[in-house]
VEXVEXFI-152103 format. One line per 10 residues: number of its first residue (from 0); their letters; for each residue x, y, z of N, C-alpha, C. Coordinates in Angstrom, 3 decimals. Example, Ala and Ser with C-alpha at 12.3 -4.5 7.8 and 13.67 -1.06 7.14 Angstrom:
<rs>
0) as) 13.190:-5.690:7.800:12.300:-4.500:7.800:13.200:-3.300:7.800; 12.850:-2.250:7.080:13.670:-1.060:7.140:12.900:0.030:7.870
</rs>
This chain:
<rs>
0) xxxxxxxxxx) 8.803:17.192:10.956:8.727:17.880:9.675:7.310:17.769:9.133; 6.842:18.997:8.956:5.644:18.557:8.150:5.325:19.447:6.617; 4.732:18.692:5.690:4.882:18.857:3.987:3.336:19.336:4.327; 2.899:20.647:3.670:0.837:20.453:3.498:0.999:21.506:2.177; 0.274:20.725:1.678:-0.186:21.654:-0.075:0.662:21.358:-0.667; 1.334:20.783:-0.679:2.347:20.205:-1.664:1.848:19.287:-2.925; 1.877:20.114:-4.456:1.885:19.403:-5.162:2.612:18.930:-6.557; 2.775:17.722:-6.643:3.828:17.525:-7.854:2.934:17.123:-9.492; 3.475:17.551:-10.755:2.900:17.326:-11.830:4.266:16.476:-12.661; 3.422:15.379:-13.334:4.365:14.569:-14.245:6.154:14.625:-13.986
10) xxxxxxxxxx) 5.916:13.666:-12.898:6.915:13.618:-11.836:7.348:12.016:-12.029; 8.636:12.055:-11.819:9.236:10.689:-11.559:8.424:9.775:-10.101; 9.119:10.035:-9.062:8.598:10.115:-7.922:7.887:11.359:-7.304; 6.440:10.942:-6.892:6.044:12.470:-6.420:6.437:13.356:-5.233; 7.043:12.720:-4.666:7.686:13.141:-3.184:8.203:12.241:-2.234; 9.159:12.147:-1.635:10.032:11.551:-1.151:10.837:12.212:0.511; 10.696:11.662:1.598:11.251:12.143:2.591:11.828:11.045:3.454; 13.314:11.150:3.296:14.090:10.506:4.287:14.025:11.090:5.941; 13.101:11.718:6.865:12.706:12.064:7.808:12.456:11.368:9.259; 12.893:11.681:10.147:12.191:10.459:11.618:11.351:11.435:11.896
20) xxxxxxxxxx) 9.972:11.220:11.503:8.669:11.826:11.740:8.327:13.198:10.844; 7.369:12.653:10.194:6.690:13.338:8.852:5.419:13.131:8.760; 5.174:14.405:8.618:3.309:14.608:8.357:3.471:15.249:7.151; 2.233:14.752:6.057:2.382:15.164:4.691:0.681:15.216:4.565; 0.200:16.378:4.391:-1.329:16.715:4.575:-1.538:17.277:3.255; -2.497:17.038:2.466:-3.155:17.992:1.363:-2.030:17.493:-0.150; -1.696:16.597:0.016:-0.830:16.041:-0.921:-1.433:16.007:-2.340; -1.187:16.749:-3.562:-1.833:16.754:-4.769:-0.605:15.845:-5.519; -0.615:14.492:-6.227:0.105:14.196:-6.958:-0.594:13.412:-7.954; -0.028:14.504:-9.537:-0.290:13.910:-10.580:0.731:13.229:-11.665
30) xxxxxxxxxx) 0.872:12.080:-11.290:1.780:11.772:-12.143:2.015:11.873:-13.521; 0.479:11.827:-14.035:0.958:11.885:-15.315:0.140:12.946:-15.538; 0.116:14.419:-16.472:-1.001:15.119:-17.087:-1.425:14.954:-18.074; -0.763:14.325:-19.090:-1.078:13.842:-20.594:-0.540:15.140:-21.323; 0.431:15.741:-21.170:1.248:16.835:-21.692:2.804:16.424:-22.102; 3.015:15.965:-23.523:4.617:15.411:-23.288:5.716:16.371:-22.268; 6.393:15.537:-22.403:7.189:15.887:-21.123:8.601:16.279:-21.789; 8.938:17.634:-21.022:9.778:18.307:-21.945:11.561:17.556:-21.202; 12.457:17.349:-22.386:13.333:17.290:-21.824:14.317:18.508:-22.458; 15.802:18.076:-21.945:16.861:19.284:-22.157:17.359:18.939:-23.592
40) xxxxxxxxxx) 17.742:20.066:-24.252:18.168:20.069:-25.884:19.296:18.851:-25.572; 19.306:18.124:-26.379:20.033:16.956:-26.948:19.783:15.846:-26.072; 19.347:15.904:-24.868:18.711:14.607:-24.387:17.734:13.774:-24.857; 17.975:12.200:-24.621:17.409:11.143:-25.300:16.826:10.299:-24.050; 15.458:10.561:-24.385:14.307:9.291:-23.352:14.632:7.752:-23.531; 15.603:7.477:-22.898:15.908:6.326:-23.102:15.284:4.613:-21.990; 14.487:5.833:-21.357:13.382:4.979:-20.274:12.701:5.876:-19.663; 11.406:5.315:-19.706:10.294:6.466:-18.881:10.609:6.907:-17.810; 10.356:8.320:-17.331:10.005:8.937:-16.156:8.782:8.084:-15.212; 9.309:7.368:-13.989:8.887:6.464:-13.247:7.278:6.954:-13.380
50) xxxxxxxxxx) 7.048:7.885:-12.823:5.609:7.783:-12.909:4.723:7.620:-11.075; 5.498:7.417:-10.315:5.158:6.897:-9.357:5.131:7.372:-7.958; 4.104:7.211:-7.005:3.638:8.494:-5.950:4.135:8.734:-4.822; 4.198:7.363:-3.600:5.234:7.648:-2.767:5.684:6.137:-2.756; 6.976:6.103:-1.915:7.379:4.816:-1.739:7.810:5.181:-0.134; 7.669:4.263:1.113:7.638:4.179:2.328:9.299:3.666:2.343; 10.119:4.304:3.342:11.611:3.655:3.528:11.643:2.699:3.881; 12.845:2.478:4.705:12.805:0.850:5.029:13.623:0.818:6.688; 13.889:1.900:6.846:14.273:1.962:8.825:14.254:3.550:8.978; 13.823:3.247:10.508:14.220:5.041:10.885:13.397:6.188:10.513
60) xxxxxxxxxx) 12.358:5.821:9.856:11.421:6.939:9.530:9.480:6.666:9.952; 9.650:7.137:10.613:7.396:7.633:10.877:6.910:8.859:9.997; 6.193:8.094:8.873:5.528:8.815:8.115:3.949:8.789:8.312; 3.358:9.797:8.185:2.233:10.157:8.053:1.555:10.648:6.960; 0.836:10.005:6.108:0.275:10.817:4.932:-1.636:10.772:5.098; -1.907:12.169:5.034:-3.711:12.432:5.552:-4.351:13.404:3.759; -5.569:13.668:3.773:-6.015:14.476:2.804:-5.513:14.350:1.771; -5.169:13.433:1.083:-3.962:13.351:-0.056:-4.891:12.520:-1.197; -4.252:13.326:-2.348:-4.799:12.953:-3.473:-3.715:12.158:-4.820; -3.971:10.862:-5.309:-2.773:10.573:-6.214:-4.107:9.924:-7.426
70) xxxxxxxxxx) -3.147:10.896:-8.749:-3.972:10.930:-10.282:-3.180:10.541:-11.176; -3.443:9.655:-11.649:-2.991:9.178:-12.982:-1.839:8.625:-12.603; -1.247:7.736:-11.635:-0.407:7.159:-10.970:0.006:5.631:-11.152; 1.053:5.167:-11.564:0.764:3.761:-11.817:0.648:2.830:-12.637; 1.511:1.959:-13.401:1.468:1.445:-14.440:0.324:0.979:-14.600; -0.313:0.826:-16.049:-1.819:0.232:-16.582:-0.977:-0.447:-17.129; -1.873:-1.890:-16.877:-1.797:-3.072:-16.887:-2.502:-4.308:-16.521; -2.930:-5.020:-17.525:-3.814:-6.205:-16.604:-3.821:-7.400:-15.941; -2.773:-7.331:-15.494:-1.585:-7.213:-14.231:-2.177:-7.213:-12.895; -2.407:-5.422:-13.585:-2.836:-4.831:-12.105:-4.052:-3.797:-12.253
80) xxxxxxxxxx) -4.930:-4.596:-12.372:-6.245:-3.921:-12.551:-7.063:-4.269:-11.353; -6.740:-4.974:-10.519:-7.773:-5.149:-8.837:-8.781:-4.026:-8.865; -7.952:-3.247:-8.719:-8.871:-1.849:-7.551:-9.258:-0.812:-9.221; -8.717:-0.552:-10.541:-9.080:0.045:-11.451:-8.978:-0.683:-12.466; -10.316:-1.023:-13.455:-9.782:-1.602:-15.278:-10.481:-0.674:-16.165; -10.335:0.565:-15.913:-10.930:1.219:-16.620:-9.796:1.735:-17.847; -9.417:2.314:-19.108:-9.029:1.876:-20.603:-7.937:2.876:-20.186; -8.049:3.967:-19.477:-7.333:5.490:-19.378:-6.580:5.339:-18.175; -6.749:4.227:-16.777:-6.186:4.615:-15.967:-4.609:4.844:-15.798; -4.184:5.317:-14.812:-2.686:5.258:-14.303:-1.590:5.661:-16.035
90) xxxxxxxxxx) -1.328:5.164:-16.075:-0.276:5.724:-17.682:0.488:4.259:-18.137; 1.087:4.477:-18.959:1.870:3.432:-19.469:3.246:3.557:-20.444; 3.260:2.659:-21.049:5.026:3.364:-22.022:4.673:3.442:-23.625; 3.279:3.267:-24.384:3.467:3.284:-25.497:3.791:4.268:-25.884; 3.696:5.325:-25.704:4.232:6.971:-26.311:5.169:7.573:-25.262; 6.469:7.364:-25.727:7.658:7.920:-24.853:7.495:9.250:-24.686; 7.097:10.107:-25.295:6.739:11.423:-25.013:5.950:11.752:-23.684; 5.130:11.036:-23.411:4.354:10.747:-22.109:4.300:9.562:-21.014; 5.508:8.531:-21.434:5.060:7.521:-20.716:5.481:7.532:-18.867; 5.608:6.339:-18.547:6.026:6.163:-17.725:6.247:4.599:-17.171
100) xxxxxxxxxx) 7.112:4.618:-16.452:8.363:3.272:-15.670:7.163:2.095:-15.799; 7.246:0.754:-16.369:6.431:-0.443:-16.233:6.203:-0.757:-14.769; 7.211:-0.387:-14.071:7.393:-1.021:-12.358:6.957:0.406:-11.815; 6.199:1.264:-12.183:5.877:2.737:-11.368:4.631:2.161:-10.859; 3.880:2.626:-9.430:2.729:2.394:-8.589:2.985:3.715:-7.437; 1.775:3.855:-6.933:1.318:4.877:-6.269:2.204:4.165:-5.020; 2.298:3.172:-4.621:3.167:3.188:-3.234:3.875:2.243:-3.198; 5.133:2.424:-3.081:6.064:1.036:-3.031:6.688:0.984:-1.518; 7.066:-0.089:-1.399:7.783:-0.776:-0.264:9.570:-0.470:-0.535; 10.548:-0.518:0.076:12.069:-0.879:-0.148:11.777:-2.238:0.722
110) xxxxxxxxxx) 12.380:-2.770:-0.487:12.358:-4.628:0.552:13.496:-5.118:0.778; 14.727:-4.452:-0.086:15.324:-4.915:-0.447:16.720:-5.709:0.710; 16.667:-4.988:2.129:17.577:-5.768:3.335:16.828:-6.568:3.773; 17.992:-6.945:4.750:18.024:-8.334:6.000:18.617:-7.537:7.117; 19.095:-6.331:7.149:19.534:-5.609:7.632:19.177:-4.147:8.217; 18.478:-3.049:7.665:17.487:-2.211:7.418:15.986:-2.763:7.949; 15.096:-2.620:8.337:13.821:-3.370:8.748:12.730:-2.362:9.393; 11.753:-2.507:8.849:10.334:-1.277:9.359:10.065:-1.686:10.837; 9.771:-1.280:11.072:9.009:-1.209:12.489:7.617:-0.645:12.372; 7.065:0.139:13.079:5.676:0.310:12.992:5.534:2.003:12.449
120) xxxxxxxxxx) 5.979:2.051:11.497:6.309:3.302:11.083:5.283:4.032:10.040; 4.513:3.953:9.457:3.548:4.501:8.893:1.727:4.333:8.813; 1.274:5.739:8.913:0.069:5.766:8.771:-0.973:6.533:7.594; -1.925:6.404:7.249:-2.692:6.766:6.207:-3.870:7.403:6.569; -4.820:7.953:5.976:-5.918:8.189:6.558:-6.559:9.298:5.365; -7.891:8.984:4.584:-8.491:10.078:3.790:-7.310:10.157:2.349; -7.222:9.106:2.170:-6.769:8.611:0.673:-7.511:8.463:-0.324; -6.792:9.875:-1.886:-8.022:9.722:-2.857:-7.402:8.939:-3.987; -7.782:7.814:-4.562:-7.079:7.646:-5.678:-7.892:8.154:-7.147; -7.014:8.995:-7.623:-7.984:8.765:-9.243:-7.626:8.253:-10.317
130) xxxxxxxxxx) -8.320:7.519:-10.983:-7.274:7.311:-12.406:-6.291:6.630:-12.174; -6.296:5.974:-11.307:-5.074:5.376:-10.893:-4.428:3.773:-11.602; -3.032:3.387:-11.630:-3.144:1.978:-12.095:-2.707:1.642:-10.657; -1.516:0.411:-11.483:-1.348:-0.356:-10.241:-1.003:0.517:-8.630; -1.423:0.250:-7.580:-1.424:1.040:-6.584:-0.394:0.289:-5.541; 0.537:-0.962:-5.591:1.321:-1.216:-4.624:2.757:-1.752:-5.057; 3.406:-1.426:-4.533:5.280:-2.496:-5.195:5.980:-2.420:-4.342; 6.528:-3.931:-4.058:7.393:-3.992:-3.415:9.092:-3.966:-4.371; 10.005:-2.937:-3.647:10.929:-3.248:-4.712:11.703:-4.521:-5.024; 11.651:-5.378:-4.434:11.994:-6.768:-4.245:10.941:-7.848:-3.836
140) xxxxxxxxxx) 10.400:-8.713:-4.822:9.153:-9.611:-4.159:10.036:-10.986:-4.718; 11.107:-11.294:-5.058:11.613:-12.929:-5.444:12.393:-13.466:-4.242; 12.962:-12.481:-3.858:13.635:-12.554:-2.370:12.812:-12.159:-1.467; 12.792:-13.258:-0.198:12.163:-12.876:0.661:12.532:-12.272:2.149; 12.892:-11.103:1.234:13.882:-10.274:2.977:13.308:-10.136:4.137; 14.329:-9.798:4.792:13.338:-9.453:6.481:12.820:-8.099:6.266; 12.872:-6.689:5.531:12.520:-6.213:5.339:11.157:-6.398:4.764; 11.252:-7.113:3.719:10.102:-7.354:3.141:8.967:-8.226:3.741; 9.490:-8.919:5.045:8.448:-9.539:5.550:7.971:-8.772:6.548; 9.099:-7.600:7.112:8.020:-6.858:8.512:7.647:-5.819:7.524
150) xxxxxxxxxx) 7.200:-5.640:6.402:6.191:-4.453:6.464:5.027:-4.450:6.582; 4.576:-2.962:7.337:3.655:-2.521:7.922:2.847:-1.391:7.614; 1.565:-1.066:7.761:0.730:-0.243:7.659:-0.404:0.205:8.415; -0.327:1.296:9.386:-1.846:1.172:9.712:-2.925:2.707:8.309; -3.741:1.620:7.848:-4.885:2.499:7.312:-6.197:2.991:7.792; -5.713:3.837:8.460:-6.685:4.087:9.415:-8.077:3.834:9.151; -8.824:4.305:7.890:-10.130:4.380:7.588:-10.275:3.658:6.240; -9.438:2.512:6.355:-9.754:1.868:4.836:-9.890:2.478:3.846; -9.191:3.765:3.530:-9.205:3.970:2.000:-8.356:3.680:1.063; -7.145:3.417:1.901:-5.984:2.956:1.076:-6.364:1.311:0.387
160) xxxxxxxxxx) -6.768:0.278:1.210:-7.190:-0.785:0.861:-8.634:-1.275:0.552; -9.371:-0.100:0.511:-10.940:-0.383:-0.139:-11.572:-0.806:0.704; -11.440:-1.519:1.983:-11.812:-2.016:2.778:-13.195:-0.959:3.283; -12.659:0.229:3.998:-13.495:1.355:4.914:-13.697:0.671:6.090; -12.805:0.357:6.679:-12.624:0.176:7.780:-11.229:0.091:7.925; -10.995:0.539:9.736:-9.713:0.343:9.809:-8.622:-0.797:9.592; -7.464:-0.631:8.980:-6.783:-1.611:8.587:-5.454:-1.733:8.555; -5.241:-2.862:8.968:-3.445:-3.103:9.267:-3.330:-3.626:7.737; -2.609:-2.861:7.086:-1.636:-3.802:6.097:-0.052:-4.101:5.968; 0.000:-5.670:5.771:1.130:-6.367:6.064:1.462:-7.014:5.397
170) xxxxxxxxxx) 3.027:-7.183:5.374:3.549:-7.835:3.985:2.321:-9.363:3.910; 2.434:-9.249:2.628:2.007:-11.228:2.127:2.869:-11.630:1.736; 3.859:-12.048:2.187:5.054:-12.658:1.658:4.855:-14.299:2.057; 5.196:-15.176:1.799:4.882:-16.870:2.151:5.231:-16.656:3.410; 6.770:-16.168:3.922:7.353:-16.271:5.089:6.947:-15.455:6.084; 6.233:-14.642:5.544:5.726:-13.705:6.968:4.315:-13.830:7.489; 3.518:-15.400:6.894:2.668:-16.047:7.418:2.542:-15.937:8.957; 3.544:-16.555:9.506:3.955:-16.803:10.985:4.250:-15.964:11.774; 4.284:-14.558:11.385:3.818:-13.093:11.883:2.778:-12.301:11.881; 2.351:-12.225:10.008:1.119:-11.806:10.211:0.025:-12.225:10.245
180) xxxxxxxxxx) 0.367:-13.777:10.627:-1.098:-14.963:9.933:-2.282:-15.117:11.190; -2.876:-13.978:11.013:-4.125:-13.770:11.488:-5.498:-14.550:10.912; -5.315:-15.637:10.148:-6.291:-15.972:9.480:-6.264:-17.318:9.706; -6.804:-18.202:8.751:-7.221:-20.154:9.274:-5.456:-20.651:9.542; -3.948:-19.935:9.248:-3.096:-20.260:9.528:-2.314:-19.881:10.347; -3.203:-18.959:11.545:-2.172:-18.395:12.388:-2.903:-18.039:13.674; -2.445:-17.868:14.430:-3.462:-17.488:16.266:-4.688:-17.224:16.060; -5.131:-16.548:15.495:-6.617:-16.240:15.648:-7.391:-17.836:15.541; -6.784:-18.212:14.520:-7.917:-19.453:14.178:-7.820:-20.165:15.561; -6.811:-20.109:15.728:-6.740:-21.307:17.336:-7.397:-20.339:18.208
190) xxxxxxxxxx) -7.302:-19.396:18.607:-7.729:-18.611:19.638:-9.361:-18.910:18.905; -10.058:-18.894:17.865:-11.175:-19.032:17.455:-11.790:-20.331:17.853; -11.402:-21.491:17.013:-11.397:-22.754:17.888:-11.614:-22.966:19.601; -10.891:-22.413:20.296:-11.070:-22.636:21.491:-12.547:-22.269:21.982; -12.360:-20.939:21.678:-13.691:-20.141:22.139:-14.967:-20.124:21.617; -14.757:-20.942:20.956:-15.884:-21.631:19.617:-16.525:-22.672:20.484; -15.473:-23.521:20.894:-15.599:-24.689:21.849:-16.038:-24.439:23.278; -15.902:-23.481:23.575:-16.282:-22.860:25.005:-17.421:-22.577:25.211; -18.139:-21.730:23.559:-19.385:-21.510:23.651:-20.194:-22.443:23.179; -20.082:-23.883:23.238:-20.686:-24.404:22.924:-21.295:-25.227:24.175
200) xxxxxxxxxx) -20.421:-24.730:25.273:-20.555:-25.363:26.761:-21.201:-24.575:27.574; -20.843:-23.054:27.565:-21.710:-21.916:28.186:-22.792:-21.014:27.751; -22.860:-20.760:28.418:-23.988:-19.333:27.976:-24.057:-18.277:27.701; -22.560:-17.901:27.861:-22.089:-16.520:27.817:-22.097:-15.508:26.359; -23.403:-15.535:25.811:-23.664:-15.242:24.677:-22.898:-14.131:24.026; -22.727:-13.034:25.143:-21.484:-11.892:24.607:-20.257:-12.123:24.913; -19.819:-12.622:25.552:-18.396:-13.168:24.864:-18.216:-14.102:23.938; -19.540:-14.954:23.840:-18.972:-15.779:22.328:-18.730:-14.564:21.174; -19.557:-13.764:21.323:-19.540:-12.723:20.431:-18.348:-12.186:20.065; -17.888:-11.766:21.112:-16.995:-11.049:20.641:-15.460:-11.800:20.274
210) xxxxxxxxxx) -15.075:-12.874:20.802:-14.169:-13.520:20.629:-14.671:-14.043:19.088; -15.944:-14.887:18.976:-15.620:-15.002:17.222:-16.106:-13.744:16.458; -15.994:-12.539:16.805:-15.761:-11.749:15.643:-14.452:-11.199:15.422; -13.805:-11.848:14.873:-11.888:-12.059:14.443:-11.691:-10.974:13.185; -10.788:-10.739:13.289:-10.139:-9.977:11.769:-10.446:-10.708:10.423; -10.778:-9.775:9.573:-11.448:-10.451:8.145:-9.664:-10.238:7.633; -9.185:-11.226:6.729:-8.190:-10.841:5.882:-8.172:-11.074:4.636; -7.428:-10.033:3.756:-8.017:-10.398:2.552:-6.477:-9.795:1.928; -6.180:-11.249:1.151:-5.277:-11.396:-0.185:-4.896:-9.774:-0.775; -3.721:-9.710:-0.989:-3.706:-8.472:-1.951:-2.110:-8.728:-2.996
220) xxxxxxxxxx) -2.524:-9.287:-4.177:-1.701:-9.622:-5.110:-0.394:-8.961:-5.331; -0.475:-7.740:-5.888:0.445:-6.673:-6.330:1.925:-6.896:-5.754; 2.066:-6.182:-4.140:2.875:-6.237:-3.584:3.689:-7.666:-3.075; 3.322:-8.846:-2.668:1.940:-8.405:-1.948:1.958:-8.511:-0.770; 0.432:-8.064:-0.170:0.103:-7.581:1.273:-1.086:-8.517:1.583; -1.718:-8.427:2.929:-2.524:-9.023:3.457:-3.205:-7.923:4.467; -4.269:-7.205:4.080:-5.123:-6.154:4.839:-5.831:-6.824:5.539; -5.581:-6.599:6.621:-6.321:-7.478:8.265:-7.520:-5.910:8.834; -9.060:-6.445:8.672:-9.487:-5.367:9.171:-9.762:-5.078:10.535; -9.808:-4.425:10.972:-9.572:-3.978:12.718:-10.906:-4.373:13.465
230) xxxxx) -11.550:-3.964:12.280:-13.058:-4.460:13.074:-14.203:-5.174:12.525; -13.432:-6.018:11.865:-14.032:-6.726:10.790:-15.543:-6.652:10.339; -15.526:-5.227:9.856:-16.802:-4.652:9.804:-17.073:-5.334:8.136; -18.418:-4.782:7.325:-18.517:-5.195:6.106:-17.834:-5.389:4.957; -17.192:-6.154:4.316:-16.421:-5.201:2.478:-17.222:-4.443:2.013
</rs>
């Protein structure tokens, strides 16, 4: 299945596909326009319109999202100001006429089985954010499901995680250390160690090289995640 030019305005969720294999190209989503939001005669806003851009399933689906643009997306909050703290970003709930969901973000996770579970199912690539607030949620982060510990991401060109370089992002959950712990708590460091130790015996100046240049990883609060870069090129 594939979605291109598709765009949504002051939208709950901006688009949504229960699909086994989806390409979604040229994606315009604005969550919020700053235009109250009309409802039906005698209806009562009794909680914001979520506000929020895509959320990734949780079995059975390969999604692809390329060229895509998400505006005004995302609860503001200082919370979740990492990647934006600028006064206007993403939306919020003081004016019900315009607001939107406290828990709305440009991309959420379903965490919520032990049963259901990702596999290697989504990719990114040429991600614009504007105006954006918080940009990640998992729908469940107190429980630590098996869902919530295999999720996965490849970002192809670091735009999704700021990085600009390619990047795996993976749950940060405590428990999914021992899967994705590419860092001083998991294989690499030992595989680093060794070969650390090796070159301190040989000469083999390009393979020390390349064995200690390991994946950079870096913390990501929100969700949260742990963006491992592919080629641990600069931040």
């Amino acid at each position: 299945m594939e979605v291109i030019g598709f765009e949504s305005h002051d939208n709950s969720l901006a688009i949504e596909a229960l699909s086994s294999g989806l390409w979604i190209n040229h994606l315009l989503a604005v969550c919020r326009t700053g235009k109250s939001l009309g409802l039906p005669e005698g209806a009562t806003n009794n909680r914001p319109l979520e506000g929020s851009g895509f959320f990734w399933y949780d079995t059975g689906q390969e999604h692809i999202i390329t060229q895509s643009t998400f505006r005004n997306c995302g609860f503001r909050s200082d919370n979740y100001n990492q990647y934006n703290s600028s006064a206007t970003r993403g939306c919020d709930d003081s004016d019900m006429s315009k607001a939107c969901y406290s828990e709305s973000s440009m991309f959420g996770f379903l965490t919520h089985s032990d049963e259901f579970t990702p596999k290697i199912m989504q990719g990114t690539r040429d991600i614009t954010f504007d105006n954006c607030g918080r940009r990640f949620k998992f729908t469940i982060n107190k429980l630590e499901t098996v869902s919530g510990q295999g999720q996965n991401w490849l970002d192809m060109d670091g735009s999704v995680s700021g990085l600009n370089d390619p990047t795996i992002i993976a749950s940060g959950l405590e428990l999914a250390k021992d899967w994705w712990g590419v860092d001083n708590q998991g294989l690499y460091w030992i595989m680093y160690n060794f070969y650390a130790l090796l070159c301190l015996r040989i000469a083999f100046i390009l393979m020390c090289a390349l064995y200690l240049a390991l994946p950079t990883v870096v913390y990501e609060p929100q969700a949260p995640l742990g963006f491992i870069k592919k080629k641990n090129g600069p931040i």
